[in-house]
C-alpha positions as CSV (number, residue, x, y, z in Angstrom):
1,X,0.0,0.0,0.0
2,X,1.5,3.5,-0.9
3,X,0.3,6.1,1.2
4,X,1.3,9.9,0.6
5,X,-0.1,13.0,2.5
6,X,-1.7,15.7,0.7
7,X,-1.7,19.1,2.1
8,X,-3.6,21.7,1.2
9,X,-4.6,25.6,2.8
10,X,-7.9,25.7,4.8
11,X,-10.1,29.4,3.5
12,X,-11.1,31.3,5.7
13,X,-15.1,31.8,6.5
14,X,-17.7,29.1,5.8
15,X,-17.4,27.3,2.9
16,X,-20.4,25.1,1.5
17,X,-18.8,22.3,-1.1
18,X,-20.3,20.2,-4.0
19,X,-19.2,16.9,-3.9
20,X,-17.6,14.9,-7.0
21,X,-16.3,17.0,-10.1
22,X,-19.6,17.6,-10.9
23,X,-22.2,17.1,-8.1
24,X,-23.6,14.4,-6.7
25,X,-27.0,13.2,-5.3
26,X,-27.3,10.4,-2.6
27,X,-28.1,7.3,-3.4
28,X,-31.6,6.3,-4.1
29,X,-33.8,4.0,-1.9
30,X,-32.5,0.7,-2.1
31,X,-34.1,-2.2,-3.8
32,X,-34.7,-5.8,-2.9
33,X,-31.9,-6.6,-5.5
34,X,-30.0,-4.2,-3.7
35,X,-29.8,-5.4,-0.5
36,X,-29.5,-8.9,-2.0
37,X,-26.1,-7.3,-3.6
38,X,-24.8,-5.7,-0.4
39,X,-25.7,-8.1,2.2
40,X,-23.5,-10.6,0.3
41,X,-20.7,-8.1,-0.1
42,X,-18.5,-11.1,-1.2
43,X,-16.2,-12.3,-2.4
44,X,-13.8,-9.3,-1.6
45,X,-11.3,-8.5,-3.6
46,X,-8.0,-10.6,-3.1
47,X,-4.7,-9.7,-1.6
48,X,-3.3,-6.5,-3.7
49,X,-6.7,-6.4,-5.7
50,X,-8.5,-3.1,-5.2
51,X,-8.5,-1.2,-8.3
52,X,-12.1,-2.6,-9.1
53,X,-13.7,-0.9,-11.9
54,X,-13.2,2.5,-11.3
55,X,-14.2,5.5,-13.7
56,X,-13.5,8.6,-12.4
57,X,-10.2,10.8,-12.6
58,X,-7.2,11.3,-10.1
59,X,-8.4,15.1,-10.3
60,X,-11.6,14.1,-8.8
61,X,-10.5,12.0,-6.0
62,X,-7.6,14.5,-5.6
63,X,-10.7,17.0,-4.6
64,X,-12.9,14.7,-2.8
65,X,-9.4,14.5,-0.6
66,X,-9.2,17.9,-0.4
67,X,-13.1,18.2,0.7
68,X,-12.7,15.3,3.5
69,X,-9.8,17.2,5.0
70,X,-11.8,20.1,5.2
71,X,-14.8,18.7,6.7
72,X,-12.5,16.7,9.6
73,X,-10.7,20.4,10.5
74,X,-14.2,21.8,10.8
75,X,-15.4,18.8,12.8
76,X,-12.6,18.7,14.7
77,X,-12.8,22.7,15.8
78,X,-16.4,22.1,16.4
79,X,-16.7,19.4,18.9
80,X,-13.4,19.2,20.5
81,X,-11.3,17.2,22.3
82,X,-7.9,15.6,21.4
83,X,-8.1,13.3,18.3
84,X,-5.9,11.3,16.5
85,X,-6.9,10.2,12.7
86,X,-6.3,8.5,9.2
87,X,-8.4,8.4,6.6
88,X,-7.5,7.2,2.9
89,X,-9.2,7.4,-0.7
90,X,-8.3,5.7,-3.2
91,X,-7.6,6.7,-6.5
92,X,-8.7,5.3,-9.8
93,X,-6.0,2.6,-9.8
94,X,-6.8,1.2,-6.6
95,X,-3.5,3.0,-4.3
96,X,-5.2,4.7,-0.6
97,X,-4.0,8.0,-0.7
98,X,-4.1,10.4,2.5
99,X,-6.7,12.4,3.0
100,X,-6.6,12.9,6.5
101,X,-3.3,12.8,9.1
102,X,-3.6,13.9,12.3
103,X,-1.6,12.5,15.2
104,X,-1.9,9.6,13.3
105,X,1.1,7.6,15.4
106,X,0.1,8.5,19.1
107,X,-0.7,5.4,21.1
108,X,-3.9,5.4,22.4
109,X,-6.3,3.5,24.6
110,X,-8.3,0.8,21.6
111,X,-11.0,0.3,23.4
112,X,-13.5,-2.2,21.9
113,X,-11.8,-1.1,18.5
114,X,-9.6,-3.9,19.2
115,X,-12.4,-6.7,18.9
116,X,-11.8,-6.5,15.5
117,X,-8.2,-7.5,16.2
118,X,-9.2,-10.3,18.6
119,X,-11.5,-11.5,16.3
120,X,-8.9,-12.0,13.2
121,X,-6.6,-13.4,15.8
122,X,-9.3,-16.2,15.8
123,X,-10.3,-16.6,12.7
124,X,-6.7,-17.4,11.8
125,X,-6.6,-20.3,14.0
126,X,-10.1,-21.3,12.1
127,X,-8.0,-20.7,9.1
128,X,-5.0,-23.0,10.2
129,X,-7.3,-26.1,11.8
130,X,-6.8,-25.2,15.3
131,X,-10.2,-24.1,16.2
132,X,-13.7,-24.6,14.6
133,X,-17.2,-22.2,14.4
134,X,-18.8,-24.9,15.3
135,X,-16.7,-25.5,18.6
136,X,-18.9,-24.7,21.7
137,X,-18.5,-22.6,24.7
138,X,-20.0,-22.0,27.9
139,X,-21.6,-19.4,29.3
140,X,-21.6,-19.3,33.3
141,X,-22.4,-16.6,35.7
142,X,-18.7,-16.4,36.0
143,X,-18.0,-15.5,32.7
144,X,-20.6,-13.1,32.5
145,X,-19.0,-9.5,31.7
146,X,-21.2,-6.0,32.1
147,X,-21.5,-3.3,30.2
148,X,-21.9,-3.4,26.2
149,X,-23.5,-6.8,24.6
150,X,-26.5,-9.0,25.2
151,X,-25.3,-11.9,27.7
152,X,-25.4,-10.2,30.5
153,X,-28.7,-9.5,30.2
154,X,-29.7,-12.7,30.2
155,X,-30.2,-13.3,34.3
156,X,-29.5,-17.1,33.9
157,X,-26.7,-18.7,31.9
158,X,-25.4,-21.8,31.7
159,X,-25.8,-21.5,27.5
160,X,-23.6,-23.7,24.7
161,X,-22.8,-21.5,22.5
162,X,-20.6,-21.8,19.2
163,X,-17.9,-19.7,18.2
164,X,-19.4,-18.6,15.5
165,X,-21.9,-17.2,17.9
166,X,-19.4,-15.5,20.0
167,X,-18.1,-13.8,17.5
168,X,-21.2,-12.5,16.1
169,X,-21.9,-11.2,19.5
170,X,-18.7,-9.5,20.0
171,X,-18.4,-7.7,16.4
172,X,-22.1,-6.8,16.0
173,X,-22.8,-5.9,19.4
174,X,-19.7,-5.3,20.7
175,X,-20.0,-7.9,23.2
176,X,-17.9,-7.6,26.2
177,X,-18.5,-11.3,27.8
178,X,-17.5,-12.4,23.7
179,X,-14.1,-11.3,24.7
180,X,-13.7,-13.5,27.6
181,X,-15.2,-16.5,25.8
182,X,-12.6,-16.0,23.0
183,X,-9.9,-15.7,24.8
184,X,-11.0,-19.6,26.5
185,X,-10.0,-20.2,22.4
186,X,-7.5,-17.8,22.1
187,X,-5.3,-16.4,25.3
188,X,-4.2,-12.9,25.4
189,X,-0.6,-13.7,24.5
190,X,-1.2,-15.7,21.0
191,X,-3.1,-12.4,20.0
192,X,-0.5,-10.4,20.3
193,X,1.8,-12.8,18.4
194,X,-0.7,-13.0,15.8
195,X,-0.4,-9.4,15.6
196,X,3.0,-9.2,15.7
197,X,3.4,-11.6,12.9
198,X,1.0,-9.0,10.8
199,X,3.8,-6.3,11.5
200,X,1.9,-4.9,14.0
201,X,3.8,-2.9,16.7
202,X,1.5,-1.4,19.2
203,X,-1.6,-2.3,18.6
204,X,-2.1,-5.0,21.3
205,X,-4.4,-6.7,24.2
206,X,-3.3,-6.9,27.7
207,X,-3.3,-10.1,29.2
208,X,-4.0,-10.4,32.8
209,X,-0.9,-11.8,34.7
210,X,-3.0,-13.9,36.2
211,X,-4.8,-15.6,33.8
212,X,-4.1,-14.7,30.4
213,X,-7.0,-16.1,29.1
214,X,-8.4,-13.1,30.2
215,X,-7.0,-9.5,28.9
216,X,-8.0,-6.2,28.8
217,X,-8.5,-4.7,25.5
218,X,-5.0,-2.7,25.4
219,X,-4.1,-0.2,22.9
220,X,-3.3,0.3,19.2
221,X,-2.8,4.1,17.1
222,X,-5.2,5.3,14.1
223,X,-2.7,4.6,12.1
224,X,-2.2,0.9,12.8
225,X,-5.9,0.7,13.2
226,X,-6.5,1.6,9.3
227,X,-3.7,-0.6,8.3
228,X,-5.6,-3.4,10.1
229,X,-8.6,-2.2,8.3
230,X,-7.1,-1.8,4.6
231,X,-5.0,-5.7,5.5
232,X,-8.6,-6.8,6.0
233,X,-10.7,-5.4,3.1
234,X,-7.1,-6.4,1.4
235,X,-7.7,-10.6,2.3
236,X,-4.5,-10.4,3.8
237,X,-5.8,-10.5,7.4
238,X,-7.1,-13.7,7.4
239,X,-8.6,-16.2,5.0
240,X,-11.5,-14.9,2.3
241,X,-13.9,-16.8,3.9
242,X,-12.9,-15.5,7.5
243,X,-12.7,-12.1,5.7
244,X,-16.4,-12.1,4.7
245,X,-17.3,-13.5,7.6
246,X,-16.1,-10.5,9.8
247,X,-17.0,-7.6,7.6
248,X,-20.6,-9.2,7.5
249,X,-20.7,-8.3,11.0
250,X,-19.6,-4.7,11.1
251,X,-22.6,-3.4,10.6
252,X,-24.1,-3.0,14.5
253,X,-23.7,0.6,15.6
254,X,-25.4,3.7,14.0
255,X,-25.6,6.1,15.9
256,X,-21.7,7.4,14.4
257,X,-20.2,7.2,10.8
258,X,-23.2,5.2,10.0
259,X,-26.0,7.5,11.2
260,X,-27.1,9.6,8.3
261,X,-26.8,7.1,5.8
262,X,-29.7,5.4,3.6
263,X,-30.0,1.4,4.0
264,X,-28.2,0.5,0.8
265,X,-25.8,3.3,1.8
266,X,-24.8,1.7,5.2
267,X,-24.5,-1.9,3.9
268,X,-21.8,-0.7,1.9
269,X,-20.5,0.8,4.9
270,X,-18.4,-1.2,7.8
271,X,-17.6,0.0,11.4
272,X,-16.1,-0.8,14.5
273,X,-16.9,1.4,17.3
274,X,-15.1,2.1,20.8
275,X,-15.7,4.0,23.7
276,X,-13.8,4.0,27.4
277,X,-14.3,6.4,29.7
278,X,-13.9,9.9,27.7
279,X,-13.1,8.2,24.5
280,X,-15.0,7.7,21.4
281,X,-14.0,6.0,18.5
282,X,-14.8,4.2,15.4
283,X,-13.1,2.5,12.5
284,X,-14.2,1.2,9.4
285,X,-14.1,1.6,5.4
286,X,-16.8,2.5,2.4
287,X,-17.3,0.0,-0.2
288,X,-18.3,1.1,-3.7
289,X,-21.7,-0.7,-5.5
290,X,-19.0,-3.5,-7.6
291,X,-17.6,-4.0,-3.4
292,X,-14.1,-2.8,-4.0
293,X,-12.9,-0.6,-0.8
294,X,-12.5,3.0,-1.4
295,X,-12.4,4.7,1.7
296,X,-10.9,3.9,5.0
297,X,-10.9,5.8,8.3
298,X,-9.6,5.5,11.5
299,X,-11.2,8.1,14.2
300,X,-9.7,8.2,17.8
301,X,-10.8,10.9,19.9
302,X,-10.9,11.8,23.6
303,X,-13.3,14.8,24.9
304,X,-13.4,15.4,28.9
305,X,-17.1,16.0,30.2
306,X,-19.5,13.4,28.1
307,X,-18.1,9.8,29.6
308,X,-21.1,10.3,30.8
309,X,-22.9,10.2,27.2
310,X,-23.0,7.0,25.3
311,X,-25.6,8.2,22.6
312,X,-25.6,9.8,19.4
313,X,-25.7,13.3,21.0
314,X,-21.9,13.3,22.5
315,X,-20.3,15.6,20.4
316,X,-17.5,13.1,19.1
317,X,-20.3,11.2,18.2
318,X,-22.0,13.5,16.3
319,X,-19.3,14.4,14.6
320,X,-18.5,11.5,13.3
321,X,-21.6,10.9,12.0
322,X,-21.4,14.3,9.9
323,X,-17.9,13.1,8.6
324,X,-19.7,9.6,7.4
325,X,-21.9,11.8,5.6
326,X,-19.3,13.6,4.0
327,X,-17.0,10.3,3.4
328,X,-20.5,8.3,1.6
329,X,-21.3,11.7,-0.6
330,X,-17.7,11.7,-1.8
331,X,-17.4,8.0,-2.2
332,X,-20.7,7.9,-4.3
333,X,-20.1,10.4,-6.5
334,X,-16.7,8.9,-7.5
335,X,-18.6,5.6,-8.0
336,X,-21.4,3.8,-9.7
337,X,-24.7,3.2,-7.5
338,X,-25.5,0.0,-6.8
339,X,-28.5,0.0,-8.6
340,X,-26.3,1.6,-11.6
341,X,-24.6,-1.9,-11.6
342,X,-27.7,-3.6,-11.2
343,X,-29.1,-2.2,-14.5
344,X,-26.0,-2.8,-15.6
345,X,-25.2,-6.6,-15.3
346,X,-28.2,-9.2,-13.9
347,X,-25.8,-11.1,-13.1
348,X,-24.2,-9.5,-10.4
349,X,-26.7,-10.3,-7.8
350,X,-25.4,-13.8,-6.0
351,X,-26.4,-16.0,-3.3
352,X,-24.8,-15.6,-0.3
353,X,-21.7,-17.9,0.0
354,X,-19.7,-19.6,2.6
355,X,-16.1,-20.6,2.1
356,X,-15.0,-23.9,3.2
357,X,-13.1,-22.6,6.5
358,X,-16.9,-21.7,7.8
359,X,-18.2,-25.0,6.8
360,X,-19.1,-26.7,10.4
């Protein structure tokens, strides 16, 4: 992946921008065929494949760059707080270039961003024949973890549940009991090597001395956090079974980069979100209608005064969901429509397929 910043001179006063070379409108309401399309969102392109079928000009995305940056300095004066961001666009030929840089290398607190990583980390022992979905876990009072999720809710436990399961739970819902239940799979300490082994440096989970089966969900910085996200959408996280698997479940939380986005609009949309404390967070990428990745953005920010607020009205939160606005216009007007491929080629609609790795 070649990455190269682009810098450019804020104007003063308000600006109001069009987005695309020419304008764009948002997408129309989505169709049955639609969703059909975008609910499979396989198979994903294969390692060093995302040029796609792209038809717009290196001018254009050069703008839409320029635009993005724009919009994050405005967000960013607006809501406050410290942040720390990467966000990439990809030009006609497929190569991520910068649009957004801002503390990009500062390690920071992952919060349930790293879920994502966790959840590779165990899909690559799916991958290698170590583990299966279809294992089974239990759940006992013991195991039982408050705060985000749906376990705890449940008042009695005592559940088998499969892998697969967990891991639904713990991408889609951000699950925080999931994370205890996969590290009964996959300790704290084979995570990190896992990561390690992806040439990751400080994005990591903290193991409990005591029992590292159980960890804490450690740290990472935007910037490794989008490279995590681009090695994904890439296939060279895991395996492109695994790889479908775990994007299909990053579509839970809307109240951020998601929020103000029609249904076809956030299905070609994937997220991971975070929050701890005074931290909010969220990491993800925008798909185009033929599923080729074309935006990716990592968001960490920290803003004293709203822990308190874990709704769609904290101001990180809000903000973010303006910049996912922003990020979908300029992606779609860069890019077909999904129904413009549609009307284009019948064929593209498929059935929803499973790769032999998710085969119980």
């Amino acid at each position: 992946m070649r990455l190269t910043v682009a810098r450019s001179v804020r104007a003063p006063g308000p600006q109001v921008e069009r987005v695309g070379c020419a304008g764009a409108a948002r997408d129309p309401p989505p169709t049955c065929a639609d969703r059909q399309i975008l609910v499979d969102l396989g198979p994903y392109p294969r390692s060093g494949d995302l040029t796609g079928g792209a038809t717009t000009s290196t001018e254009c995305t050069a703008q839409a760059r320029g635009r993005i940056r724009r919009a994050y300095r405005r967000e960013v004066a607006r809501a406050g707080g410290s942040w720390h961001a990467l966000v990439t666009l990809a030009d006609p030929d497929g190569t991520h270039r910068v649009a957004v840089e801002d503390a990009a290398d500062e390690v920071v607190p992952a919060a349930s961003v790293n879920k994502a990583a966790i959840a590779c980390a165990v899909l690559d022992k799916v991958d290698r024949g170590a583990l299966r979905l279809d294992r089974t876990l239990e759940l006992t009072a013991d195991t039982v973890l408050y705060g985000d999720g749906i376990y705890h809710l449940q008042t009695v436990w005592g559940d088998r549940l499969t892998l697969a399961n967990v891991l639904t739970a713990m991408l889609m819902l951000s699950d925080n009991t999931a994370v205890r239940l996969c590290g009964q799979v996959c300790a704290g300490p084979e995570i990190n090597e896992y990561l390690a082994g992806k040439g990751f440096t400080h994005t990591r989970v903290e193991p409990l001395p005591d029992d590292p089966r159980r960890m804490f969900l450690g740290t990472t910085t935007a910037r490794e956090t989008h490279r995590l996200l681009h090695k994904l959408v890439d296939g060279s996280m895991v395996s492109p079974a695994a790889t479908r698997f775990v994007l299909s479940l990053l579509h839970g939380f809307t109240d951020g980069v998601r929020r103000e986005m029609s249904s076809a609009e956030r299905l070609r949309t994937v997220s991971k979100y975070g929050a701890l404390d005074d931290g909010r967070h969220e990491a993800g990428a925008m798909f185009d209608a033929d599923r080729t990745p074309r935006l990716i953005f990592s968001f960490f920010a920290d803003l004293p005064g709203h822990g308190h607020n874990h709704g769609a009205t904290h101001p990180l939160v809000a903000a973010h969901a303006r910049l996912g606005r922003r990020m979908r216009d300029e992606v779609g007007a860069l890019w077909p429509t999904a129904s413009t491929v549609e009307a284009a080629n019948p064929d593209h609609v498929r059935p929803p397929t499973v790769g032999p790795a998710h085969r119980p």
